[in-house]
C-alpha positions as CSV (number, residue, x, y, z in Angstrom):
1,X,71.9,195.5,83.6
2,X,71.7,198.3,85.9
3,X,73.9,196.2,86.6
4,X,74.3,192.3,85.9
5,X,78.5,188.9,85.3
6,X,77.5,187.5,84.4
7,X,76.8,188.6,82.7
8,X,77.5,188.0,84.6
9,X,78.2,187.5,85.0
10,X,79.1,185.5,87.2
11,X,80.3,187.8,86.4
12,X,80.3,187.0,87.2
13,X,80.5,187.0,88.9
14,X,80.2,187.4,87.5
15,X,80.0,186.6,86.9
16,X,80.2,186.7,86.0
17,X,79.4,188.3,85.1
18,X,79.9,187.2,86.0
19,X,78.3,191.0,84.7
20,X,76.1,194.2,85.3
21,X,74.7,195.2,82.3
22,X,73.5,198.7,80.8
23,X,75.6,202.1,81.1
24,X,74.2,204.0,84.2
25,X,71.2,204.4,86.6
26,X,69.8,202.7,89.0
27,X,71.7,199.3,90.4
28,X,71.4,196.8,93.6
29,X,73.5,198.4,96.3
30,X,76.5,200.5,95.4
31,X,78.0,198.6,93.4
32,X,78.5,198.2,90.0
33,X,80.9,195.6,89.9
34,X,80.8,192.3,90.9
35,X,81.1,192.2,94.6
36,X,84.3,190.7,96.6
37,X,85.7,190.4,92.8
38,X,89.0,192.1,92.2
39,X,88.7,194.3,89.9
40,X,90.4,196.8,87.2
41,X,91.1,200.5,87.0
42,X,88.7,201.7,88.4
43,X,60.5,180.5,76.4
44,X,60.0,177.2,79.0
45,X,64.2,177.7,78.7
46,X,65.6,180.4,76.6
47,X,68.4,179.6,73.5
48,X,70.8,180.3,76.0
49,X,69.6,177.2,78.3
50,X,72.9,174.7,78.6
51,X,72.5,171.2,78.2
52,X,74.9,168.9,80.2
53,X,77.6,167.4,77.9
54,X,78.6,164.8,80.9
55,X,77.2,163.1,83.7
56,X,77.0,165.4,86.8
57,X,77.1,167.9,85.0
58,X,74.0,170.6,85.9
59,X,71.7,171.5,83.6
60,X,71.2,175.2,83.5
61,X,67.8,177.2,82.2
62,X,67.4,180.7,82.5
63,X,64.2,182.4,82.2
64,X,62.8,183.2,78.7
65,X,63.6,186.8,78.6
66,X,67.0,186.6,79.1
67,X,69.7,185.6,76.5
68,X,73.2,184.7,76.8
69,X,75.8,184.8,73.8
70,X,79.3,183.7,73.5
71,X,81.9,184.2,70.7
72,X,83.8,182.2,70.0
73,X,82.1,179.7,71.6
74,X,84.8,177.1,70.4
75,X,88.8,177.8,69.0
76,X,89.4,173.9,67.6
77,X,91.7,173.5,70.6
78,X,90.3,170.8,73.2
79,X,92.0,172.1,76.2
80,X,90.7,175.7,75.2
81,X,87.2,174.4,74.3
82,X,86.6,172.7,77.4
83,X,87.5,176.2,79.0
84,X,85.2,178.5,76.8
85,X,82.2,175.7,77.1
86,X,82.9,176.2,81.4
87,X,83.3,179.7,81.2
88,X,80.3,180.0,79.3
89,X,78.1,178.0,81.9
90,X,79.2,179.3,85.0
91,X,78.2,183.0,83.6
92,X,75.1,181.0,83.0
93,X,74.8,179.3,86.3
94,X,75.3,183.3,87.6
95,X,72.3,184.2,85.8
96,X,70.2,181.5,87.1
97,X,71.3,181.7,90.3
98,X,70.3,185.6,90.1
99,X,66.6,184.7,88.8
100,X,66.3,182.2,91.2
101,X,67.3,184.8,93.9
102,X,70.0,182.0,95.6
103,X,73.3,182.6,95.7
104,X,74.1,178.8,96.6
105,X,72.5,177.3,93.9
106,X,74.6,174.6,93.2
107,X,74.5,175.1,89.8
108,X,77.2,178.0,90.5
109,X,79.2,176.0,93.3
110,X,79.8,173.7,90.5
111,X,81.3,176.0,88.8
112,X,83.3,178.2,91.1
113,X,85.8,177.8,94.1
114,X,87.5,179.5,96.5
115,X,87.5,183.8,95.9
116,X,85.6,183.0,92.3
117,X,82.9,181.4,94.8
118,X,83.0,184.0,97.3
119,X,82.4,186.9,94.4
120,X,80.0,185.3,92.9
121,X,77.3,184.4,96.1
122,X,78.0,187.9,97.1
123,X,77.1,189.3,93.7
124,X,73.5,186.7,93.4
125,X,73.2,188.3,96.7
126,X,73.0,192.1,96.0
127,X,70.2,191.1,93.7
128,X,68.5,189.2,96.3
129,X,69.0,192.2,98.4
130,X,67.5,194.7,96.0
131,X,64.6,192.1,95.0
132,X,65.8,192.6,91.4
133,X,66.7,189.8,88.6
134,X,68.0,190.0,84.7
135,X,66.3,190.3,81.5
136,X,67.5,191.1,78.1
137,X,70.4,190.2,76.1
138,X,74.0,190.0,76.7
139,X,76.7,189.1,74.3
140,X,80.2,188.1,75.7
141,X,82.9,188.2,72.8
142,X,86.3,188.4,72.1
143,X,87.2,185.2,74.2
144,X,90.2,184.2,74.6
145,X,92.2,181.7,76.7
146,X,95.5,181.0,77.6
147,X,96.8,177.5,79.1
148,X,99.4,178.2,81.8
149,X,99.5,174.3,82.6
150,X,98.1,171.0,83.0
151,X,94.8,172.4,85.2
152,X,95.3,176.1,85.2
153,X,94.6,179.1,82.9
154,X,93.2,182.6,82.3
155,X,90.9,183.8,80.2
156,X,90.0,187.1,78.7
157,X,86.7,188.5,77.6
158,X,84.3,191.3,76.8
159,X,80.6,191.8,77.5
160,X,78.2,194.1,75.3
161,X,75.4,194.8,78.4
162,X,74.0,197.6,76.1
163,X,70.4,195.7,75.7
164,X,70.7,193.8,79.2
165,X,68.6,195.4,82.1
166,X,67.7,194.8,85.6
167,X,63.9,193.6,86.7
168,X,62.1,194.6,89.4
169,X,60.8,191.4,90.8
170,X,57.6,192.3,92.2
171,X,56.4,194.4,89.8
172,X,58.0,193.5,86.6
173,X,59.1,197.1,86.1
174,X,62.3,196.9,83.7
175,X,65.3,199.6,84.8
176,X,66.4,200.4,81.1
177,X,69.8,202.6,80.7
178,X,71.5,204.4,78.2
179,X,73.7,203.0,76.0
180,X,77.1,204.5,77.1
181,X,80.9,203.3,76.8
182,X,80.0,202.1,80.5
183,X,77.5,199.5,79.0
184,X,80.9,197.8,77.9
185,X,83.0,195.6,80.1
186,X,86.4,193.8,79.8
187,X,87.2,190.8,81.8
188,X,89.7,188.6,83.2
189,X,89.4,185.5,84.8
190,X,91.5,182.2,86.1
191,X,90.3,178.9,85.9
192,X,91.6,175.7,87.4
193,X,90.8,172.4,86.4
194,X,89.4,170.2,89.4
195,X,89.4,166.4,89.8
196,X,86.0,166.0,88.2
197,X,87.5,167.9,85.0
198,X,85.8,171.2,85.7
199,X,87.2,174.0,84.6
200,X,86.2,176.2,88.1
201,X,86.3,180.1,88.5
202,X,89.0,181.0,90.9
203,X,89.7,184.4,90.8
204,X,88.3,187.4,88.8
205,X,88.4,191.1,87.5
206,X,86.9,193.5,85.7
207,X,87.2,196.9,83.9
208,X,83.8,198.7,83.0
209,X,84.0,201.5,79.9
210,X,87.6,199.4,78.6
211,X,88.4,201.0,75.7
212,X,89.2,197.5,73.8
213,X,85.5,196.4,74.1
214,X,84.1,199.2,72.5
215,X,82.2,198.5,69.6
């Protein structure tokens, strides 16, 4: 997305992406990774609006141009499930924190902590920065998690940003890239499980071009 986490984040990031989406050109900053992340070798709500599953929970809309995918989105593990379906919203709570220009929307402290936190306000806030947001689609696959113990675990995943773009906010102008092996991004987070049950971000890298997200 020029580039977006979440996607992405988020990244995200991000975010997220935790993510930044498209293959080149123009992006906010310098950056095209989500920022303080470590990283790699280097139409009301859209179908990818979240619906909280549990009380306190947020709910989550993103703006109608702007889709979200994950796959898998479940594995028919519990303790896995619960980490994909968190995973999957705090890359959306990136995106909505992004389009809502505020990188302490609690939507996103709810699902990060700690440097996963840090990364992910300072990546909402390069957007803010450039006056930019996200539109387009972004499909996260190849999700996989691993349970290291009771309340921590990792998670790997890759993010086609090839039809994901950054927005000008003022004047609507869309920065559409290339599709290059750039547009494709590999990620790896950690998770820990809080006292609420919330699988948080902790930590996160990525590695844009990775060869085993190509597609």
């Amino acid at each position: 997305m020029n580039r977006l986490l979440a996607t992405a984040a988020v990244g995200a990031s991000a975010v997220l992406l935790l993510s930044g989406c498209g293959g080149g050109g123009d992006k906010p900053k310098a950056n095209d990774k989500i920022a303080g992340a470590n990283t790699g070798d280097k139409k009301a709500a859209s179908p990818s609006a979240s619906v909280p599953q549990t009380p306190g929970r947020p709910k989550i809309e993103l703006p109608s141009d702007l889709t979200l995918t994950f796959t898998p989105e479940t594995s028919g593990d519990a303790v896995q499930d619960a980490i994909l379906k968190d995973n999957a919203e705090l890359i959306r709570a990136l995106n909505a924190a992004i389009d809502a220009q505020n990188p302490r929307l609690p939507a996103l402290e709810y699902y990060t902590e700690g440097e996963g936190a840090a990364a992910a306000q300072q990546w909402v806030q390069s957007f803010k920065s450039a006056k930019w947001t996200v539109t387009g689609t972004v499909r996260y696959f190849d999700r996989q998690v691993t349970v290291r113990s009771r309340d921590t675990a990792s998670l790997t995943y890759c993010a086609d940003e090839s039809k994901g773009y950054s927005k000008v906010i003022e004047t609507g102008e869309v920065k559409k890239t290339k599709t290059t092996k750039n547009s494709y991004v590999a990620y790896g987070v950690q998770v820990e499980k809080n006292e609420r049950g919330v699988w948080e971000l902790v930590k996160i890298n990525s590695t844009r071009g990775a060869d085993r997200c190509q597609v």
